[in-house]
Jmol script that loads the backbone (N, CA, C; Angstrom):
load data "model"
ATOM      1  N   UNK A   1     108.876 173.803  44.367  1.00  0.00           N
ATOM      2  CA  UNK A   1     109.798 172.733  44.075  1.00  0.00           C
ATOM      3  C   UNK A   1     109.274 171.392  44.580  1.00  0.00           C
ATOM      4  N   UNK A   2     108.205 171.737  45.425  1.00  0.00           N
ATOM      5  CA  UNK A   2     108.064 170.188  46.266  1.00  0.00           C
ATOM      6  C   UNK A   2     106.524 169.635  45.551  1.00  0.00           C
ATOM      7  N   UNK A   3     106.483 169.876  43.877  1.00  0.00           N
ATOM      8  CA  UNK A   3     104.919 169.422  43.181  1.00  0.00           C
ATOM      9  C   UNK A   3     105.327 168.242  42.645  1.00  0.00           C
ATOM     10  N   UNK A   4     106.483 168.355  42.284  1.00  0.00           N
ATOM     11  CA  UNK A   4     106.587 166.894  40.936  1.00  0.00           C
ATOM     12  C   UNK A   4     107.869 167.905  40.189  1.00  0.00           C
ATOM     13  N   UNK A   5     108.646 166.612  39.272  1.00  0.00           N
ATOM     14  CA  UNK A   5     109.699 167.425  38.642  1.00  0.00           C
ATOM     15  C   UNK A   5     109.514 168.709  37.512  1.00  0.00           C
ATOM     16  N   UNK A   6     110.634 169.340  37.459  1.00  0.00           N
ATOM     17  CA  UNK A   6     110.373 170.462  36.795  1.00  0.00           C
ATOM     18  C   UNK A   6     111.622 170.418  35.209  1.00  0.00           C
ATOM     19  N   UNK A   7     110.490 170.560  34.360  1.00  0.00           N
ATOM     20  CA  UNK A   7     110.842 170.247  33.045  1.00  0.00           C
ATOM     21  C   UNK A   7     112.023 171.057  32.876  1.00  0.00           C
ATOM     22  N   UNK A   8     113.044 170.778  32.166  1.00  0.00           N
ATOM     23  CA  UNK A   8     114.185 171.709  31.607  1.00  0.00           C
ATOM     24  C   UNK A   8     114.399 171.391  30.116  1.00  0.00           C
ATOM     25  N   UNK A   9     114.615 173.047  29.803  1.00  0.00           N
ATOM     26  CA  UNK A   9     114.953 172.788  28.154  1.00  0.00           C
ATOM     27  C   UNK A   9     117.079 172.737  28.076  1.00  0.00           C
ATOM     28  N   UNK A  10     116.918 172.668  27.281  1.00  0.00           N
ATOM     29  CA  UNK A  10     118.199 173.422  26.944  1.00  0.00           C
ATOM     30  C   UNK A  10     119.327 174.681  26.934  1.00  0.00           C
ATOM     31  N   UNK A  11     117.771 175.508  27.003  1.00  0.00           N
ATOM     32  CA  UNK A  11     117.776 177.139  27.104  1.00  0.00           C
ATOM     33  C   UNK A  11     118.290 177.685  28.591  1.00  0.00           C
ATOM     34  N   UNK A  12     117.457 176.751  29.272  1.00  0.00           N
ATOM     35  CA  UNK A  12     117.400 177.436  30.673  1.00  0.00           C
ATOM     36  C   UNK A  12     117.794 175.937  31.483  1.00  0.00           C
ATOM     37  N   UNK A  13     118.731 175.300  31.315  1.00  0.00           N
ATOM     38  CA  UNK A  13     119.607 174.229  32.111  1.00  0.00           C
ATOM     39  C   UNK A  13     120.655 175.198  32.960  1.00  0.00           C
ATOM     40  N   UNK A  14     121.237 175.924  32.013  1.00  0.00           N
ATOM     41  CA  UNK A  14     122.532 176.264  33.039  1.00  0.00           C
ATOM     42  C   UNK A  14     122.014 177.255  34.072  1.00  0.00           C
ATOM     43  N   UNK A  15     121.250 177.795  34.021  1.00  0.00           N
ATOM     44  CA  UNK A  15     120.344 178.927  34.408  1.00  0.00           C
ATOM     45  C   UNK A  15     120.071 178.008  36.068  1.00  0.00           C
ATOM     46  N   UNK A  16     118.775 176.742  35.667  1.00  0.00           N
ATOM     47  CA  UNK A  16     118.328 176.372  36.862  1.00  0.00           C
ATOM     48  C   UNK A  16     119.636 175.650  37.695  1.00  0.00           C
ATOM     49  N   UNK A  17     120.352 174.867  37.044  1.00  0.00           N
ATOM     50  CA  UNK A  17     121.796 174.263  37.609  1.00  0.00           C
ATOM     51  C   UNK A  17     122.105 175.079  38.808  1.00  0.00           C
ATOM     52  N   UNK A  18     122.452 176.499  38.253  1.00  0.00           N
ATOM     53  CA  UNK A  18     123.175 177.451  39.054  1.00  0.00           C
ATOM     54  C   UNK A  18     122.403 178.190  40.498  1.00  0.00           C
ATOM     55  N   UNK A  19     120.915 178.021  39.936  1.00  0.00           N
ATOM     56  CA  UNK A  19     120.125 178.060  41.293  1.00  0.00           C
ATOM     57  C   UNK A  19     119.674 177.366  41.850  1.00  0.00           C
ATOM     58  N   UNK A  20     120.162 175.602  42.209  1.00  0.00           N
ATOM     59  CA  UNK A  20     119.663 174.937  42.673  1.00  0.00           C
ATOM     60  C   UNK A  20     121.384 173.949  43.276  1.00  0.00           C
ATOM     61  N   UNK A  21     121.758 173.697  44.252  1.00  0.00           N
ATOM     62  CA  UNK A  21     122.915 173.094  44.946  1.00  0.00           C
ATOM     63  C   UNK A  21     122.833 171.404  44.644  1.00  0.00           C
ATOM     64  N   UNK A  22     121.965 171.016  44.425  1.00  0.00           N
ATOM     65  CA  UNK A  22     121.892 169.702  44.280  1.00  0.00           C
ATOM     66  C   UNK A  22     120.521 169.389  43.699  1.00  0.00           C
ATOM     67  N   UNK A  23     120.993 168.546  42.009  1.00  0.00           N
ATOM     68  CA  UNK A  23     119.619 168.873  41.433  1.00  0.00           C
ATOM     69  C   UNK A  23     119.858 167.365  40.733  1.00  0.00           C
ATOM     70  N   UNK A  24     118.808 166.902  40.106  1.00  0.00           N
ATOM     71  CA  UNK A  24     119.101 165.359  39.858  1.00  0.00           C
ATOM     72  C   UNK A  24     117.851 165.991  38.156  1.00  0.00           C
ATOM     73  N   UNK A  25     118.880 165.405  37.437  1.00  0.00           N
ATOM     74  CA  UNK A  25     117.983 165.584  35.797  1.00  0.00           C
ATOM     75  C   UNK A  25     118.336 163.831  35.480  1.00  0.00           C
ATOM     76  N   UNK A  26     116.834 163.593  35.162  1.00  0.00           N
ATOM     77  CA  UNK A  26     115.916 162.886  34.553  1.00  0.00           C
ATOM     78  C   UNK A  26     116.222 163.258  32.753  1.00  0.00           C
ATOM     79  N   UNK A  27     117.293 162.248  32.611  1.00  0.00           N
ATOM     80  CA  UNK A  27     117.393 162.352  30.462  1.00  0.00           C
ATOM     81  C   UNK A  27     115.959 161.201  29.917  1.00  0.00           C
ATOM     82  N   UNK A  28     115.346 161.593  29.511  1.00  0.00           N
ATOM     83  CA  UNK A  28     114.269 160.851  28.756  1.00  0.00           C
ATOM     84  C   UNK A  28     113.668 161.124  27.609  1.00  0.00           C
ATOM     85  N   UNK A  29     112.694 159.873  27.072  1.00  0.00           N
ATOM     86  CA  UNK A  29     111.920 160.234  25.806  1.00  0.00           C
ATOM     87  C   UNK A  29     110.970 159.846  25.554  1.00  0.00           C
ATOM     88  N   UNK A  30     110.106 160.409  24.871  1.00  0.00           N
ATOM     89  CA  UNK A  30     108.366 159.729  25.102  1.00  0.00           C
ATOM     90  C   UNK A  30     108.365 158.365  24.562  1.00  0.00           C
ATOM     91  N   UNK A  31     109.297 158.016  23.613  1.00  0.00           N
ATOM     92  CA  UNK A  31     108.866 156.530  22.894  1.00  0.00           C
ATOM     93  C   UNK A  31     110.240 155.488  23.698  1.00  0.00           C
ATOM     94  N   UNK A  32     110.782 156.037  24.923  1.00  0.00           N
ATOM     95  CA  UNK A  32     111.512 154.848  25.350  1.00  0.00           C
ATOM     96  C   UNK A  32     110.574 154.065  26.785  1.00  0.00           C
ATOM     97  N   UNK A  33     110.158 153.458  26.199  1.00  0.00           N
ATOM     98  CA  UNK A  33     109.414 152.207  27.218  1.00  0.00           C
ATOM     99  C   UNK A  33     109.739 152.332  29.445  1.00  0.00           C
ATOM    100  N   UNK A  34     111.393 152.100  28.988  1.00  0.00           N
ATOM    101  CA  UNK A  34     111.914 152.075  30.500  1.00  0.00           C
ATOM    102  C   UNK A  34     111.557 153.455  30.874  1.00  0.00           C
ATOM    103  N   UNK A  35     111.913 154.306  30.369  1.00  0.00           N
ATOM    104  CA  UNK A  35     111.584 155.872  30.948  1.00  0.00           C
ATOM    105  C   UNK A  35     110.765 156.354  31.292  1.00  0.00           C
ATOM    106  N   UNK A  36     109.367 155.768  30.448  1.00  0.00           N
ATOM    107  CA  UNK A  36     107.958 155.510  30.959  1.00  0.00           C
ATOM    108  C   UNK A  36     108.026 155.051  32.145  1.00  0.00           C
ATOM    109  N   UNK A  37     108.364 153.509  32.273  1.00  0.00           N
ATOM    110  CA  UNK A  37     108.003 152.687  33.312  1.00  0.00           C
ATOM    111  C   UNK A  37     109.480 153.271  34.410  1.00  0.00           C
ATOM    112  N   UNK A  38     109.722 154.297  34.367  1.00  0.00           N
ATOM    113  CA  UNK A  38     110.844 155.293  35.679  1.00  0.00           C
ATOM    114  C   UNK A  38     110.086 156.609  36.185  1.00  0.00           C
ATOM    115  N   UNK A  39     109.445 156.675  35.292  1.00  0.00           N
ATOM    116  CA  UNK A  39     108.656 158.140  35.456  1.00  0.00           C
ATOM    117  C   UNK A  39     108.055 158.239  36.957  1.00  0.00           C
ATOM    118  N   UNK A  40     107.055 157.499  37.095  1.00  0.00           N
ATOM    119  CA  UNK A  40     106.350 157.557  38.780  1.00  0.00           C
ATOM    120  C   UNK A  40     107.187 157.656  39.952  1.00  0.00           C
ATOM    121  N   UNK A  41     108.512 156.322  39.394  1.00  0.00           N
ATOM    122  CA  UNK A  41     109.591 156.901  40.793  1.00  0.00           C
ATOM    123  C   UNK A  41     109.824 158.108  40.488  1.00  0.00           C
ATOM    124  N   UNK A  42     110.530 158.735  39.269  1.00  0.00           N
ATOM    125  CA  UNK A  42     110.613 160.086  39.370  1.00  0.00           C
ATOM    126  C   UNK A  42     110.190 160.851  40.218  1.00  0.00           C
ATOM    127  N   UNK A  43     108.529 160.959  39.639  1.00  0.00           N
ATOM    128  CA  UNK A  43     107.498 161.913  40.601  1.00  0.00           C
ATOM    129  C   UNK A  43     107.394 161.797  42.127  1.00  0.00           C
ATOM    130  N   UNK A  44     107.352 160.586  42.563  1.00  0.00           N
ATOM    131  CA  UNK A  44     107.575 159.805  44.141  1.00  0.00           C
ATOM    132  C   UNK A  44     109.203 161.203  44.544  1.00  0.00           C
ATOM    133  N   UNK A  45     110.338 160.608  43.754  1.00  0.00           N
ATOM    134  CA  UNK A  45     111.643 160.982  44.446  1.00  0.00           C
ATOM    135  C   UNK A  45     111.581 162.633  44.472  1.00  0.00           C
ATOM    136  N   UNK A  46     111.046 163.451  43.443  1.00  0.00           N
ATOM    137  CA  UNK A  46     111.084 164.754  43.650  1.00  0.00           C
ATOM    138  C   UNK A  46     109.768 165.346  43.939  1.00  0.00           C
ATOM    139  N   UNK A  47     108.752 164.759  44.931  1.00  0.00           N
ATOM    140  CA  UNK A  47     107.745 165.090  46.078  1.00  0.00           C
ATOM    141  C   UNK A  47     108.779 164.710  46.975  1.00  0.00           C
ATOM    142  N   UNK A  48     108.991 163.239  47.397  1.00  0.00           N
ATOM    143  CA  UNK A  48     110.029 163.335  48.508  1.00  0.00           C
ATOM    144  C   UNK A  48     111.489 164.270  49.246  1.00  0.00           C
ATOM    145  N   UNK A  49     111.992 164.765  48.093  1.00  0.00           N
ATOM    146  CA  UNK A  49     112.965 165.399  47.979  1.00  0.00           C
ATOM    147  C   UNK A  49     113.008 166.641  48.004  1.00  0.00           C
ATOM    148  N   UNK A  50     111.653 166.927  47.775  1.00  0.00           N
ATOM    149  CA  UNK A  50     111.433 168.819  47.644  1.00  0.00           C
ATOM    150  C   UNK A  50     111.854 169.318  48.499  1.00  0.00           C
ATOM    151  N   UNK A  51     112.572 170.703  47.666  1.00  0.00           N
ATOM    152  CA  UNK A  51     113.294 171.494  49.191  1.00  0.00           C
ATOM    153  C   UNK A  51     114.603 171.589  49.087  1.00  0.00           C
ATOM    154  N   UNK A  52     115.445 170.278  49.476  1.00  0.00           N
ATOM    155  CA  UNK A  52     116.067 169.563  49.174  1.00  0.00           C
ATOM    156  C   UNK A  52     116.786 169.586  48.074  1.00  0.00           C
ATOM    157  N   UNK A  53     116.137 169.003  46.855  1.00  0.00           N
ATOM    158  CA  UNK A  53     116.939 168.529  45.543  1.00  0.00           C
ATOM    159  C   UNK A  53     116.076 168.588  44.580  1.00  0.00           C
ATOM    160  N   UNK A  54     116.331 169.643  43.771  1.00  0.00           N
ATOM    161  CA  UNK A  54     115.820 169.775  42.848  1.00  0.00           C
ATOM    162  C   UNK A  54     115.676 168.639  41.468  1.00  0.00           C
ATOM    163  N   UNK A  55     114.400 167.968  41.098  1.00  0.00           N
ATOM    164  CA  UNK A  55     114.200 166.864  40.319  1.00  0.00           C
ATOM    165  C   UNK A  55     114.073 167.346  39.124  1.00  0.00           C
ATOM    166  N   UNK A  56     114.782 167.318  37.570  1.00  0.00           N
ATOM    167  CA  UNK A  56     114.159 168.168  36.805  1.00  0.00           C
ATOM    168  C   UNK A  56     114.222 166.864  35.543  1.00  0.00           C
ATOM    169  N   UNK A  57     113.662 166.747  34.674  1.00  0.00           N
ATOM    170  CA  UNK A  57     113.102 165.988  33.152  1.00  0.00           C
ATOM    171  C   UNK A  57     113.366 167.005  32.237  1.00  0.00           C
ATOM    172  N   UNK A  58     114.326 166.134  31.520  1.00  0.00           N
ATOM    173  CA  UNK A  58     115.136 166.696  30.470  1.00  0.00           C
ATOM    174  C   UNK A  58     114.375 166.001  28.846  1.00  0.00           C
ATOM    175  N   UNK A  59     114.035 165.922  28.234  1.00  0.00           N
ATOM    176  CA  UNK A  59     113.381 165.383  26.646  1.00  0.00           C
ATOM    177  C   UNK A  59     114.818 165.145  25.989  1.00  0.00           C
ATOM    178  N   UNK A  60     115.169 164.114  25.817  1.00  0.00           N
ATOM    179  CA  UNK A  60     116.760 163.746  24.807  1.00  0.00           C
ATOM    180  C   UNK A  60     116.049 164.447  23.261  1.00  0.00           C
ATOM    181  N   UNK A  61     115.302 164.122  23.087  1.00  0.00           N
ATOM    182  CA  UNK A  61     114.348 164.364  21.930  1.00  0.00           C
ATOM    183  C   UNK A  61     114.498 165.681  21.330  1.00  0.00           C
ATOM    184  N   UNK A  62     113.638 166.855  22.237  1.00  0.00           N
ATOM    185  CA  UNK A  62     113.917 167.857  22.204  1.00  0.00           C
ATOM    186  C   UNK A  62     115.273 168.922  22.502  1.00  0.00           C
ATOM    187  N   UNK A  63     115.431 168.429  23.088  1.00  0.00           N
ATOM    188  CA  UNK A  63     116.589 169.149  23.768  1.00  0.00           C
ATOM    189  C   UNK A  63     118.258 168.338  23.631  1.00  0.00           C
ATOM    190  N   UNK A  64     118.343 167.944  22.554  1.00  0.00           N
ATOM    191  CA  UNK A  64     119.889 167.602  22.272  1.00  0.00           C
ATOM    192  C   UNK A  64     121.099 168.293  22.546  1.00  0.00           C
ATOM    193  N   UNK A  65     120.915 169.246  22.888  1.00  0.00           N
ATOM    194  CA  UNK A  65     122.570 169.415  23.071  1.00  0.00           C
ATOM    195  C   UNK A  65     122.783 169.410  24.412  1.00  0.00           C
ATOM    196  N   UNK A  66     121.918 169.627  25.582  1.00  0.00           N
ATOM    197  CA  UNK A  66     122.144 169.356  27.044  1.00  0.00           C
ATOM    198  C   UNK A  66     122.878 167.538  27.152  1.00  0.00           C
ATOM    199  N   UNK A  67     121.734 166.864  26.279  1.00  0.00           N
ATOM    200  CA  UNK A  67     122.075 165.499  26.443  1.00  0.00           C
ATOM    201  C   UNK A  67     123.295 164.721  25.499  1.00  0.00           C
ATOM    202  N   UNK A  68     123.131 166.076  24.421  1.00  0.00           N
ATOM    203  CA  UNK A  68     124.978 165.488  23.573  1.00  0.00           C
ATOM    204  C   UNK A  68     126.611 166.069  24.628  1.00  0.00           C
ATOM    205  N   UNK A  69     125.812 167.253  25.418  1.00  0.00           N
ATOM    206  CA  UNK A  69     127.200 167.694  26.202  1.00  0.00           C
ATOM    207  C   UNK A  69     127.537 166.805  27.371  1.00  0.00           C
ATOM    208  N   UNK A  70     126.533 166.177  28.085  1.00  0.00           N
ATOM    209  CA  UNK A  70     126.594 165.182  29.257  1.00  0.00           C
ATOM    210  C   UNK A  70     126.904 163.767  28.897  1.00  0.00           C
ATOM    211  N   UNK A  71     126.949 163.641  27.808  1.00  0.00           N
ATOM    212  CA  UNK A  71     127.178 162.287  26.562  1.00  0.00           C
ATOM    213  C   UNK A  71     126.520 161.179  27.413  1.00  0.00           C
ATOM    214  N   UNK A  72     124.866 161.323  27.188  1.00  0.00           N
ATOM    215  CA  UNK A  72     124.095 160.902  27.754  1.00  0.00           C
ATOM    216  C   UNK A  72     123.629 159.885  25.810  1.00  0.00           C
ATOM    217  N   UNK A  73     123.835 158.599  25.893  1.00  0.00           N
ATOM    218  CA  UNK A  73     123.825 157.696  25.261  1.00  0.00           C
ATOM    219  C   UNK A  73     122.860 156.646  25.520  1.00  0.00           C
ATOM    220  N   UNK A  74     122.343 156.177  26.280  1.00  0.00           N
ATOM    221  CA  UNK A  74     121.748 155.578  26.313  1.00  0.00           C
ATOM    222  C   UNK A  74     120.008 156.288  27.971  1.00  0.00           C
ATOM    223  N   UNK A  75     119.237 155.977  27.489  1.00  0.00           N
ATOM    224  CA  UNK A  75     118.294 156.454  28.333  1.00  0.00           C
ATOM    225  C   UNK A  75     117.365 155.514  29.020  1.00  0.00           C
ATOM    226  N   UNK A  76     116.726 155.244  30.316  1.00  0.00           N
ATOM    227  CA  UNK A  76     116.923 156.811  30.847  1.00  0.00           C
ATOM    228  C   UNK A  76     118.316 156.977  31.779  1.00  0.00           C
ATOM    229  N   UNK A  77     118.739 158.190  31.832  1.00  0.00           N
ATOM    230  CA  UNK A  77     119.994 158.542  32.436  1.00  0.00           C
ATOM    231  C   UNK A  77     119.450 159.459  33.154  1.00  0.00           C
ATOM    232  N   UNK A  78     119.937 159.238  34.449  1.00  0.00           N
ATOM    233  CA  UNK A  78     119.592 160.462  35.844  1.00  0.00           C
ATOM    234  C   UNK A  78     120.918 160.947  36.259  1.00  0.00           C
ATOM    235  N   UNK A  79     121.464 162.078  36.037  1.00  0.00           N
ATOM    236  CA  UNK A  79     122.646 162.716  36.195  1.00  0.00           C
ATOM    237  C   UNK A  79     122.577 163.621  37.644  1.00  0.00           C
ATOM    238  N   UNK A  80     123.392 163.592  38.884  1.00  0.00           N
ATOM    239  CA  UNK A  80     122.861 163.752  39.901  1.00  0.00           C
ATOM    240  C   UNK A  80     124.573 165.330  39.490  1.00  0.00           C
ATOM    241  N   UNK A  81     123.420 166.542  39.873  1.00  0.00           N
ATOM    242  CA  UNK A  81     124.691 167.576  39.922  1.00  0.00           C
ATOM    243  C   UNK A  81     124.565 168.250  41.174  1.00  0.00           C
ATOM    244  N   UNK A  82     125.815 169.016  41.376  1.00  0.00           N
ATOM    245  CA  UNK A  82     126.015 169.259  42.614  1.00  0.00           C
ATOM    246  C   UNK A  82     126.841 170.795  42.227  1.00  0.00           C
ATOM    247  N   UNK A  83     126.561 171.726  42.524  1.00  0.00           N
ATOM    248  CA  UNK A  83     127.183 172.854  42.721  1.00  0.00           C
ATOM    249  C   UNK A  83     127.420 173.277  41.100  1.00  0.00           C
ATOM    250  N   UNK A  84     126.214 173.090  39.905  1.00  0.00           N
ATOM    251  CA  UNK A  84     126.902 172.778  38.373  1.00  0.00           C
ATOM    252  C   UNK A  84     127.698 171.805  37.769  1.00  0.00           C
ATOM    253  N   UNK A  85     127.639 170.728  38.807  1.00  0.00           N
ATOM    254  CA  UNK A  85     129.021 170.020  38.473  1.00  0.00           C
ATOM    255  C   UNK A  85     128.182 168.633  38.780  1.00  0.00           C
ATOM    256  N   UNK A  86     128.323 167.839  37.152  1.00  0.00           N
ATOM    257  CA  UNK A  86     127.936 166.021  37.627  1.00  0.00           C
ATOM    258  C   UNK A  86     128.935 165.477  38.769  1.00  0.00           C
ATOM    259  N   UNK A  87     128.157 164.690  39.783  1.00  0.00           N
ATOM    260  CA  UNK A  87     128.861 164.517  40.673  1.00  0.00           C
ATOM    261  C   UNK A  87     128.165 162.726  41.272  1.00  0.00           C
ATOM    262  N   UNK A  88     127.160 162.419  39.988  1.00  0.00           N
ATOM    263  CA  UNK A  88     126.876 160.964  39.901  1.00  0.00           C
ATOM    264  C   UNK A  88     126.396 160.452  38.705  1.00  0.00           C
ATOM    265  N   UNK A  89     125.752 159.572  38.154  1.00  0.00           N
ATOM    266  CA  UNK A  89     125.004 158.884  36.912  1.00  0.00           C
ATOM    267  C   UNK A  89     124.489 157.693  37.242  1.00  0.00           C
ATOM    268  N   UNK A  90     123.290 157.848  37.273  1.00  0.00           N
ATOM    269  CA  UNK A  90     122.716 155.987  36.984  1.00  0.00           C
ATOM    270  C   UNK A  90     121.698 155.911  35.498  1.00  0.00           C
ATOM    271  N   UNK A  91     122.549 155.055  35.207  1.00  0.00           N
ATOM    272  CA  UNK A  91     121.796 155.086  34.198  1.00  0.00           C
ATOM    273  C   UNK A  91     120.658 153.504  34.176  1.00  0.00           C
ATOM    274  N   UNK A  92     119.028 153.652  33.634  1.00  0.00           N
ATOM    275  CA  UNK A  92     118.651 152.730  33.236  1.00  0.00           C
ATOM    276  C   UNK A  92     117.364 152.817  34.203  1.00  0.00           C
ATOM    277  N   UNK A  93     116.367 151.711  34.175  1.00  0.00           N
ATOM    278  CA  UNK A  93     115.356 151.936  34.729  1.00  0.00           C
ATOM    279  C   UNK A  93     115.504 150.726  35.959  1.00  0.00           C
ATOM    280  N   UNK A  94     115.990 151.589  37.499  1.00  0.00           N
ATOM    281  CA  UNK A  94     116.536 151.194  38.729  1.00  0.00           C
ATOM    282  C   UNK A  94     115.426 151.334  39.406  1.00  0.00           C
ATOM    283  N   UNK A  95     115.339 150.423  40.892  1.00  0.00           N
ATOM    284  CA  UNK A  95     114.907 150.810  42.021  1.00  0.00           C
ATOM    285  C   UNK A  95     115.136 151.967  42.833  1.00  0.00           C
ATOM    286  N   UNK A  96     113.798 152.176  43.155  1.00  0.00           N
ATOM    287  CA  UNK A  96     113.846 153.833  44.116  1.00  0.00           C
ATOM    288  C   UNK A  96     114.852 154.182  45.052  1.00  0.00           C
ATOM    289  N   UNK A  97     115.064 152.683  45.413  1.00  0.00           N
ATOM    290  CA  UNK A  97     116.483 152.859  46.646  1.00  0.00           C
ATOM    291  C   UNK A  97     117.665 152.958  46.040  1.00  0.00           C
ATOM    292  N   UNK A  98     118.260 152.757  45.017  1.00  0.00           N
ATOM    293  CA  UNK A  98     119.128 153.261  44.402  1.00  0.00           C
ATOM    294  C   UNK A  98     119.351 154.887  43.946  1.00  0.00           C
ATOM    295  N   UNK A  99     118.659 155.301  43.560  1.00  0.00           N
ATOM    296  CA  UNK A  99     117.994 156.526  43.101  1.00  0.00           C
ATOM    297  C   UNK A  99     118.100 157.830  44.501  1.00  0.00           C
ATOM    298  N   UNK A 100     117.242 156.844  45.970  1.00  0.00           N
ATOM    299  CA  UNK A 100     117.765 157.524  46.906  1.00  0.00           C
ATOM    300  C   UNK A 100     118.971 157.690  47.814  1.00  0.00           C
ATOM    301  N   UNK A 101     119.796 156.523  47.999  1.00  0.00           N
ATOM    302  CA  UNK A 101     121.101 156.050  48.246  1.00  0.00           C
ATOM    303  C   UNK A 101     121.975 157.187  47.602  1.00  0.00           C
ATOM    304  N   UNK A 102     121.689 157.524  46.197  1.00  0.00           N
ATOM    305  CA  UNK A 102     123.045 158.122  45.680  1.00  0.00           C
ATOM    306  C   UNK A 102     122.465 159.769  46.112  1.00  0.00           C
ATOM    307  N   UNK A 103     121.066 160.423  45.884  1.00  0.00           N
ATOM    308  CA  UNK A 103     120.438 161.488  46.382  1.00  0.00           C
ATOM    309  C   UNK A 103     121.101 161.804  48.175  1.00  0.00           C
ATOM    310  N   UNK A 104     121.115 160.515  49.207  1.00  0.00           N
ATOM    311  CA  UNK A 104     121.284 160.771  50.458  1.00  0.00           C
ATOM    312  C   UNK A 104     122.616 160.862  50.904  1.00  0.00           C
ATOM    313  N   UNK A 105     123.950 159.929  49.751  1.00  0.00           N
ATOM    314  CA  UNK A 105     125.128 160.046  49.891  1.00  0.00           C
ATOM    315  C   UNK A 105     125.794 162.060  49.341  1.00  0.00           C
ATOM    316  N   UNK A 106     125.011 162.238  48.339  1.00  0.00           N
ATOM    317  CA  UNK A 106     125.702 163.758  47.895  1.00  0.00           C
ATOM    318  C   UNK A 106     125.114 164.996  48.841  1.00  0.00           C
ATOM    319  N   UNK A 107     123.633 164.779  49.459  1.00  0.00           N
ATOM    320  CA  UNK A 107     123.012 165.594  50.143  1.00  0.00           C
ATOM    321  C   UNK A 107     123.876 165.830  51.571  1.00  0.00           C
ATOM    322  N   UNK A 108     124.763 164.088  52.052  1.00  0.00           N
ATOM    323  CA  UNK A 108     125.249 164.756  53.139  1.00  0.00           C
ATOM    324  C   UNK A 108     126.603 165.003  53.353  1.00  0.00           C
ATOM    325  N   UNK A 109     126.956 165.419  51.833  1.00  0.00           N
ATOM    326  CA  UNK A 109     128.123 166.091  51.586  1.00  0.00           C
ATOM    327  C   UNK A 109     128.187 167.552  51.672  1.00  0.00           C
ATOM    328  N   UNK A 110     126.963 168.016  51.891  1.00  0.00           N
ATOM    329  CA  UNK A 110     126.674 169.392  51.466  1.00  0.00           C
ATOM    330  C   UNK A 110     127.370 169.921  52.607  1.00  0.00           C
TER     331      UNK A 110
END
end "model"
wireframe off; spacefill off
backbone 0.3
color backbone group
C-alpha cells in the first residue's frame, strides 16, 4: 500500500472500500489537463499516507458507473471514504495541504 496509488475499476471498488477504513479515490482522466497537473501530489499523498489511507485512481473514462453513482461531475474529484461511506470531497486541482488537512481531520476520527 505504501508504492504509489492503487488503480480501481468498477468491478472491484466495493470490494477494496470494504478492506480498507479510510481510503481517498482520485476520479480522473487522461485528457483532463488539471488531473494531470494533480497526479504527482497524488503519488507524494499516497507514499506519505501508506499504511494509513489507502490512495486509489479511479479512470471517469473507463469506469463510469463508480463515478455516475458518486455523481462525480466535474474532475478531478478526490472523494475521501471512511468505513464505505463518503465522508469528504474536494474537488479540482488543490494544494497538497488541503488534500492533507481533510486526510488528517478523518484519520483522527478513527
Amino acid at each position: 500500500m505504501s508504492g504509489g496509488p492503487v488503480h480501481i475499476t468498477d468491478a472491484e471498488f466495493d470490494d477494496v472500500m470494504k478492506k480498507n477504513p479510510v481510503a481517498m479515490v482520485d476520479f480522473w482522466a487522461s485528457w483532463c489537463g488539471p488531473c494531470m497537473a494533480l497526479a504527482p501530489t497524488v503519488e507524494e499523498v499516497a507514499k506519505e499516507y501508506g499504511g494509513r489511507v489507502l490512495v486509489g485512481k479511479l479512470n471517469v473514462d473507463e469506469n463510469p458507473k463508480t463515478a455516475e453513482c458518486f455523481q462525480v461531475y466535474s474532475i478531478p474529484t478526490m472523494v475521501i471514504m471512511r468505513n464505505g461511506q463518503e465522508v469528504d470531497r474536494i474537488v479540482g486541482c488543490v494544494q497538497k495541504k488541503i488534500i492533507t488537512a481533510a486526510l488528517d481531520k478523518h484519520l483522527r476520527q478513527e
